[in-house]
KETORRO-685725 format. One record per residue (C-alpha): residue number from 1; residue in three letters; x, y, z. Coordinates in Angstrom, 1 decimal. Example, Ala and Ser with C-alpha at 12.3 -4.5 7.8 and 13.67 -1.06 7.14 Angstrom:
<nodes>
pos->1&code->ala&east->12.3&north->-4.5&up->7.8
pos->2&code->ser&east->13.7&north->-1.1&up->7.1
</nodes>
This chain:
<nodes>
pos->1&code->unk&east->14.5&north->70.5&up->41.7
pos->2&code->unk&east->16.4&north->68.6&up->44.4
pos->3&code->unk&east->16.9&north->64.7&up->43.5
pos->4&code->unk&east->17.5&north->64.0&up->47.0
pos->5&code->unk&east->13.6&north->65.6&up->48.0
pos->6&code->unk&east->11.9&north->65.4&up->44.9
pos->7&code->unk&east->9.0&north->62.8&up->45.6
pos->8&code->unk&east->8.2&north->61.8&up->41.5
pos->9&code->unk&east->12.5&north->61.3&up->41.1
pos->10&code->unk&east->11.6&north->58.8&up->44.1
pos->11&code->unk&east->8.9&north->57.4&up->42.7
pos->12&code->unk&east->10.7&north->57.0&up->39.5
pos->13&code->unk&east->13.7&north->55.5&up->40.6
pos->14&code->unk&east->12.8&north->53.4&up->43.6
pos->15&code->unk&east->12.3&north->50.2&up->41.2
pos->16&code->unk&east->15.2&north->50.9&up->39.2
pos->17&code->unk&east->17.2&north->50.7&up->42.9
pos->18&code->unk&east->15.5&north->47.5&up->43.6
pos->19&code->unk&east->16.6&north->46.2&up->40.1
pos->20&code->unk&east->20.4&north->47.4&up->41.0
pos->21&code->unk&east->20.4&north->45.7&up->44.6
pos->22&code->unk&east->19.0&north->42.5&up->42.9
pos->23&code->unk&east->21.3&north->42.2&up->40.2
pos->24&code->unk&east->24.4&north->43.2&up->42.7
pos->25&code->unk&east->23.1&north->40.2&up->44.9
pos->26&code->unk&east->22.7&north->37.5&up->41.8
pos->27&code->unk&east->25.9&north->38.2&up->40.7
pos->28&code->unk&east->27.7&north->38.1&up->43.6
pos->29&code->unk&east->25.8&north->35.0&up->44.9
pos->30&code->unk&east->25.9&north->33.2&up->41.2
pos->31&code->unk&east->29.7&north->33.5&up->41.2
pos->32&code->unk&east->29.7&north->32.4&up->44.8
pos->33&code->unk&east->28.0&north->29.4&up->44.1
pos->34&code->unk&east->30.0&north->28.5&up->40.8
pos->35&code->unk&east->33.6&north->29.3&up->42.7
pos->36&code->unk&east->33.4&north->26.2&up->44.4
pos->37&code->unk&east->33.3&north->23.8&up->41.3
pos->38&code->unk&east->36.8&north->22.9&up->39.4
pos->39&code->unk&east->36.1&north->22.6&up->35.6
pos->40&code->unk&east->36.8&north->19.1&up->34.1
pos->41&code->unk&east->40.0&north->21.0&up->31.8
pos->42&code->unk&east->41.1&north->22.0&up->34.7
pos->43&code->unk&east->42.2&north->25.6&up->33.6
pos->44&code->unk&east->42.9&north->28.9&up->35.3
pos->45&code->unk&east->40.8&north->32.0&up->33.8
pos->46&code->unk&east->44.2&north->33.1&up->32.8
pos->47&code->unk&east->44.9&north->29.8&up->30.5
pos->48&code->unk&east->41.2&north->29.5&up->29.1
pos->49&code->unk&east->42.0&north->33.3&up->28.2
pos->50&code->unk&east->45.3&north->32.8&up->26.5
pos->51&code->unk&east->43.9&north->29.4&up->24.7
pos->52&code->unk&east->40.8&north->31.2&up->23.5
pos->53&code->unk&east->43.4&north->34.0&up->21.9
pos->54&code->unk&east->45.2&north->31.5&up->20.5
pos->55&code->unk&east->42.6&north->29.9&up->18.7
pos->56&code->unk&east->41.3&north->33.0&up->17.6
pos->57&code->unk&east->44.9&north->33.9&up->15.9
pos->58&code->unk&east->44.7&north->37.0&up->18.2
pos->59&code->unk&east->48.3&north->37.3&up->19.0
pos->60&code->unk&east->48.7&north->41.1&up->20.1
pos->61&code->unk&east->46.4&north->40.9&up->22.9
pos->62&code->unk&east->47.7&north->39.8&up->26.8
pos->63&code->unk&east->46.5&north->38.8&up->29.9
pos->64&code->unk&east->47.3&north->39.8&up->32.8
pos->65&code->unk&east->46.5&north->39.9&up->37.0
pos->66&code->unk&east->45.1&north->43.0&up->38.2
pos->67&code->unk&east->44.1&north->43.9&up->41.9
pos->68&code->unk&east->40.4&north->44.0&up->43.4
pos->69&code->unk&east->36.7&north->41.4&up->43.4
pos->70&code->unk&east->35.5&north->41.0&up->40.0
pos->71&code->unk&east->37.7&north->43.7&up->38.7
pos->72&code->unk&east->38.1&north->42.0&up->35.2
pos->73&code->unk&east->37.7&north->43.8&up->32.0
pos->74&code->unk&east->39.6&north->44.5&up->28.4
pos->75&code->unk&east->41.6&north->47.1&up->28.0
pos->76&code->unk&east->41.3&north->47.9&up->24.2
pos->77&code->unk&east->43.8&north->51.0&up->24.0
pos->78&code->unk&east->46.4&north->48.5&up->25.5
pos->79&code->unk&east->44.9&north->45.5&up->23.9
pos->80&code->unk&east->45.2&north->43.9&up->27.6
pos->81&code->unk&east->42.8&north->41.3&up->29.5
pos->82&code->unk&east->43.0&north->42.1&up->33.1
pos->83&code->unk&east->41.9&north->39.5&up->35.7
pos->84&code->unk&east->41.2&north->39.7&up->39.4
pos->85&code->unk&east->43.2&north->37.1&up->41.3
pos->86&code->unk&east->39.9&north->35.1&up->41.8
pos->87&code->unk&east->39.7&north->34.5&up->38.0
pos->88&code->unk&east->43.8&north->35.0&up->37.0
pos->89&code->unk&east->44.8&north->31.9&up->39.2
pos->90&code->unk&east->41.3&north->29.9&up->40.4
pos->91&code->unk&east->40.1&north->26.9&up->37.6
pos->92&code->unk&east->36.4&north->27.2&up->39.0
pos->93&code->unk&east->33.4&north->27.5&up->36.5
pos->94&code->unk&east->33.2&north->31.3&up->37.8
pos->95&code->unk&east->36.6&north->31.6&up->36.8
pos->96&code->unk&east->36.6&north->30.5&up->33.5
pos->97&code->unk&east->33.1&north->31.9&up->32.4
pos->98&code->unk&east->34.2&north->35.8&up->33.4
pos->99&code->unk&east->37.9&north->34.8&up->31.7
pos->100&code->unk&east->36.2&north->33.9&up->28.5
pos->101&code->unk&east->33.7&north->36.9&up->28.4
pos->102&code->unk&east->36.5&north->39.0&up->28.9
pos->103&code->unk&east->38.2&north->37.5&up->26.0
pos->104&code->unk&east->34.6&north->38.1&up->24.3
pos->105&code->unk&east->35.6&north->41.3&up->23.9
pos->106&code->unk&east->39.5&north->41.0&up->22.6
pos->107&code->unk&east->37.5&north->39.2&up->19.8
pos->108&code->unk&east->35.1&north->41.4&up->19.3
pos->109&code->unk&east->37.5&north->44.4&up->19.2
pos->110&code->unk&east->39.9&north->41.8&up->16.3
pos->111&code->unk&east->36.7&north->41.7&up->14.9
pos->112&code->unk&east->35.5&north->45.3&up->14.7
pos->113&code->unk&east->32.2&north->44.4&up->15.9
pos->114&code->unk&east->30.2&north->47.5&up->15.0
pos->115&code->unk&east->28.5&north->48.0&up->18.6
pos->116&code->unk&east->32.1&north->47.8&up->20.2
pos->117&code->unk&east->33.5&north->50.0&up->18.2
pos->118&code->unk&east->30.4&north->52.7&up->18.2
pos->119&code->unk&east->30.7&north->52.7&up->22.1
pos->120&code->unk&east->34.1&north->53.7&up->21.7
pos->121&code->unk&east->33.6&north->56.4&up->19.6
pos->122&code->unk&east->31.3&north->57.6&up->22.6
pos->123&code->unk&east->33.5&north->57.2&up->25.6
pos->124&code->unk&east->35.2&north->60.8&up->25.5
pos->125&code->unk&east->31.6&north->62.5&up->25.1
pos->126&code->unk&east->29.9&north->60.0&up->27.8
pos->127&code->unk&east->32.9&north->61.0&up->29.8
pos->128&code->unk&east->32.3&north->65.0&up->29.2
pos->129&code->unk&east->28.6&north->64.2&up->29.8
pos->130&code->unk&east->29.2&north->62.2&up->33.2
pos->131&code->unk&east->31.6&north->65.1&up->34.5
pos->132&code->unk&east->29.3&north->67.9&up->33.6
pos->133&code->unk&east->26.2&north->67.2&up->32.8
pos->134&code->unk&east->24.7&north->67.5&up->36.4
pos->135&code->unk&east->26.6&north->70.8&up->37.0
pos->136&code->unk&east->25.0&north->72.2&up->34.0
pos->137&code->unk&east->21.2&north->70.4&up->34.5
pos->138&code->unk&east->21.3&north->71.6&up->38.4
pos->139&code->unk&east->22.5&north->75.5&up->37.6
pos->140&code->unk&east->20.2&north->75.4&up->35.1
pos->141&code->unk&east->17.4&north->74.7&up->37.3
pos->142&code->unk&east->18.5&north->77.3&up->40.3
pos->143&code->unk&east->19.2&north->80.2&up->37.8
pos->144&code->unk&east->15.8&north->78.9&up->36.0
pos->145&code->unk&east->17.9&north->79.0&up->32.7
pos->146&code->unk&east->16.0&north->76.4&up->30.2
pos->147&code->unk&east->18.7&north->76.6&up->27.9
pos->148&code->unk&east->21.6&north->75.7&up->30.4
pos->149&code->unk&east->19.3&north->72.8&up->31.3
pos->150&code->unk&east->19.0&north->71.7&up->27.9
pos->151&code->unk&east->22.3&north->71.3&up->27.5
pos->152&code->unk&east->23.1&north->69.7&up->30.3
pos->153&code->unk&east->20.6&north->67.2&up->29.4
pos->154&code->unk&east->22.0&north->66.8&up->25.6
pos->155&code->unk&east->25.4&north->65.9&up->27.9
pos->156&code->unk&east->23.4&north->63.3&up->29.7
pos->157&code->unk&east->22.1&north->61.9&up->27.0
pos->158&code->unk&east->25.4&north->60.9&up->26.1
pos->159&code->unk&east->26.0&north->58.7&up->28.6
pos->160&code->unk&east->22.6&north->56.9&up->28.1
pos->161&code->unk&east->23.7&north->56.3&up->24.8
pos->162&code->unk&east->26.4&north->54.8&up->26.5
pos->163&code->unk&east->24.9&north->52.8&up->28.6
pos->164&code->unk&east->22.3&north->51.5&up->26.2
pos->165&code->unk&east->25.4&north->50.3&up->23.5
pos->166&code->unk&east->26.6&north->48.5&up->26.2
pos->167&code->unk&east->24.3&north->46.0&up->26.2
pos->168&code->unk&east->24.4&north->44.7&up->23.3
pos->169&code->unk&east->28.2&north->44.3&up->23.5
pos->170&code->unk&east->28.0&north->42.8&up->26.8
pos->171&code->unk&east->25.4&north->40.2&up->26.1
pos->172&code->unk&east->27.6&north->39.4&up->22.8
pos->173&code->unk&east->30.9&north->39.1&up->24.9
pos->174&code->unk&east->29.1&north->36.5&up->26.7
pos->175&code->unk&east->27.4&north->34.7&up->24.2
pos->176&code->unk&east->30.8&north->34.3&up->22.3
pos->177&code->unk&east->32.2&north->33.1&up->25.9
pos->178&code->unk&east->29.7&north->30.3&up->25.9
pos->179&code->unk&east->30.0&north->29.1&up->22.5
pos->180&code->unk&east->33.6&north->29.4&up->22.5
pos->181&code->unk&east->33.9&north->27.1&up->25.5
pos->182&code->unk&east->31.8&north->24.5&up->24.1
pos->183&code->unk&east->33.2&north->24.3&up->20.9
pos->184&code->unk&east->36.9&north->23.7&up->22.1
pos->185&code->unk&east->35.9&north->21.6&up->24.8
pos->186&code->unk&east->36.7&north->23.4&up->27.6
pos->187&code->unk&east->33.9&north->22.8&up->29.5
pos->188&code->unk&east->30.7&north->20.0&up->29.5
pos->189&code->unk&east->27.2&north->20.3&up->29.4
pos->190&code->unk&east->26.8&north->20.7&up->32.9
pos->191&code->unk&east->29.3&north->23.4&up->33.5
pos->192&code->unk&east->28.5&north->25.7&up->30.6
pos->193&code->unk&east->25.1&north->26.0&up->32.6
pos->194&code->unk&east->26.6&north->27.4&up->35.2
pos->195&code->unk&east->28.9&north->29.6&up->33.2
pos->196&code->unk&east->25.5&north->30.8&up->31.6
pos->197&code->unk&east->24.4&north->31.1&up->35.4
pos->198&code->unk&east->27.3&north->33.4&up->36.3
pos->199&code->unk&east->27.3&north->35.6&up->32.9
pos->200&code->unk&east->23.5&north->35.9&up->33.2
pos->201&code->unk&east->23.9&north->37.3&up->36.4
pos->202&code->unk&east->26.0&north->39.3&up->35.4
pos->203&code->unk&east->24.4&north->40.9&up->32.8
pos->204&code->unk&east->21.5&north->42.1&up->34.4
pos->205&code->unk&east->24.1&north->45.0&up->36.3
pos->206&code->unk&east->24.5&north->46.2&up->32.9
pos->207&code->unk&east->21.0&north->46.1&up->32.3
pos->208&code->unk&east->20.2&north->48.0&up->35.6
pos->209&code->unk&east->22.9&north->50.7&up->34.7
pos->210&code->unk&east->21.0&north->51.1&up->31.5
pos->211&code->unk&east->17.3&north->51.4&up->32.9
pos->212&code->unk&east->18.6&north->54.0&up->36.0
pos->213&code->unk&east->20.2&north->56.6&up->33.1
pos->214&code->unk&east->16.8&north->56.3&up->30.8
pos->215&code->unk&east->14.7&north->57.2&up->33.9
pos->216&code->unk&east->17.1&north->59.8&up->35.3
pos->217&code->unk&east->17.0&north->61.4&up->31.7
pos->218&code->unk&east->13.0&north->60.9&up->31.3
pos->219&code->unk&east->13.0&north->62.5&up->35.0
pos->220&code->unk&east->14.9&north->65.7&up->33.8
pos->221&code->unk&east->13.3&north->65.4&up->30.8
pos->222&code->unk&east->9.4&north->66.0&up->33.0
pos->223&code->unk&east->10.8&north->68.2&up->35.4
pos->224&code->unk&east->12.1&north->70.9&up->32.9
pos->225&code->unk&east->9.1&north->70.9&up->31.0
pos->226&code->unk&east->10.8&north->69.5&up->27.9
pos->227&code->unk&east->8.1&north->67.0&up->28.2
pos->228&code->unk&east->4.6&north->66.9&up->30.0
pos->229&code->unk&east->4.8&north->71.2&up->30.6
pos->230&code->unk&east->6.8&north->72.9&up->32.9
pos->231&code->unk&east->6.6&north->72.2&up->36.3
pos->232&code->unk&east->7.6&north->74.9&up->38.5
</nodes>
C-alpha cells in the first residue's frame, strides 16, 4: 500500500485535488479582484479590527502585522489578531472582509462558541495524529500488523475531526464578519457583496481540507480491510 502507486488512492483523491486547485485559484483571484476597491469608511483591516473589538467590549485582544500573503489568523493562547501587511495597512474590501473574519473569531473565542472551543480541545491530539499517524498506518501495512494500522488510523481520525469542526467555525467567523460590517456601517450594499465574494472563496479551502482527510481516512479505512474485506 503505497499512496504514491496505488491506482483506487488515485482514483479517490483525484477530485478532491481538483477541488483544492479550484478553491486555491477563487481565493486568490476573489481577493485580487476585491484589492483594488477602497471601502467608502475608508479603514485599514487593522482599524475595522480594533473598531469591531471595541464595539464588542473585547478589550484584552490586539492586533497586530505579521509577515507573509494572506497569513492572517487569531491567535487565541495570546489573544492576538495577526494581519498580513496587505490587510494590516491596505483599506480595500479584501482587506477589511479577512480583518473582520479574523476578528470573527476573537468574538467567538469572548463568546465561548461551543465549536471553537471543541476544536481546541482537539488541537494537541490532531497534532499527535498529524505527526504520527502515517508512521504508524504505513509500518503497519509493511509489517502486515492490523492492529498498528488501526491505530494509526484512530490517530488520523483525529485530525478529520479536526478538520471537519473547522468548518463550522470558519463559516461562523465569516458570517459574524458580514453582519458585523453592515450593522456598524462600515461598509454598503455593494461592498459587503464583495466581502461575501472574498470570504466565500475562502471558505471553500477549508472545505477542500475537510473532503481530502474524509477520503484519505475512508481510503485507509478500504485498504486495511476495516471496511469492504481485506485487500491484500
Amino acid at each position: 500500500m503505497w499512496l504514491g502507486i496505488d491506482p483506487l488512492y488515485w482514483l479517490m483523491m483525484a477530485p478532491i485535488f481538483l477541488l483544492s486547485l479550484f478553491s486555491s485559484f477563487s481565493v486568490k483571484s476573489a481577493y485580487s479582484q476585491f484589492s483594488r476597491y477602497t471601502t467608502r469608511a475608508g479603514l485599514t483591516g487593522a482599524q475595522v479590527a480594533r473598531q469591531l473589538l471595541k464595539v464588542n467590549g473585547i478589550t484584552d485582544v490586539v492586533v497586530n502585522e505579521t509577515r507573509g500573503f494572506l497569513s492572517d489568523h487569531y491567535d487565541p493562547v495570546k489573544k492576538v489578531i495577526r494581519l498580513s501587511p496587505d490587510v494590516y495597512h491596505r483599506r480595500s474590501i479584501s482587506a477589511i472582509g479577512v480583518a473582520a473574519h479574523e476578528t470573527g473569531h476573537a468574538i467567538q473565542h469572548a463568546t465561548s462558541y461551543s465549536p471553537l472551543v471543541f476544536r481546541n480541545m482537539m488541537v494537541p491530539v490532531a497534532s499527535i495524529g498529524s505527526n504520527f499517524a502515517y508512521i504508524f498506518i504505513i509500518m503497519g501495512f509493511v509489517l502486515g500488523m492490523l492492529g498498528v494500522i488501526k491505530l494509526g488510523i484512530i490517530l488520523f481520525s483525529a485530525v478529520v475531526v479536526f478538520q471537519v469542526l473547522t468548518l463550522p467555525v470558519e463559516f461562523n467567523a465569516s458570517s459574524r464578519a458580514k453582519t458585523q460590517l453592515a450593522r456598524f456601517g462600515l461598509v454598503n450594499k455593494q461592498e459587503l457583496e464583495g466581502v461575501n465574494k472574498v470570504l466565500s472563496a475562502a471558505a471553500m479551502t477549508y472545505v477542500a481540507a475537510a473532503a481530502s482527510s474524509i477520503m484519505t481516512l475512508l481510503y485507509f479505512l478500504l485498504r486495511s480491510g476495516i471496511l469492504g474485506g481485506r485487500d491484500d
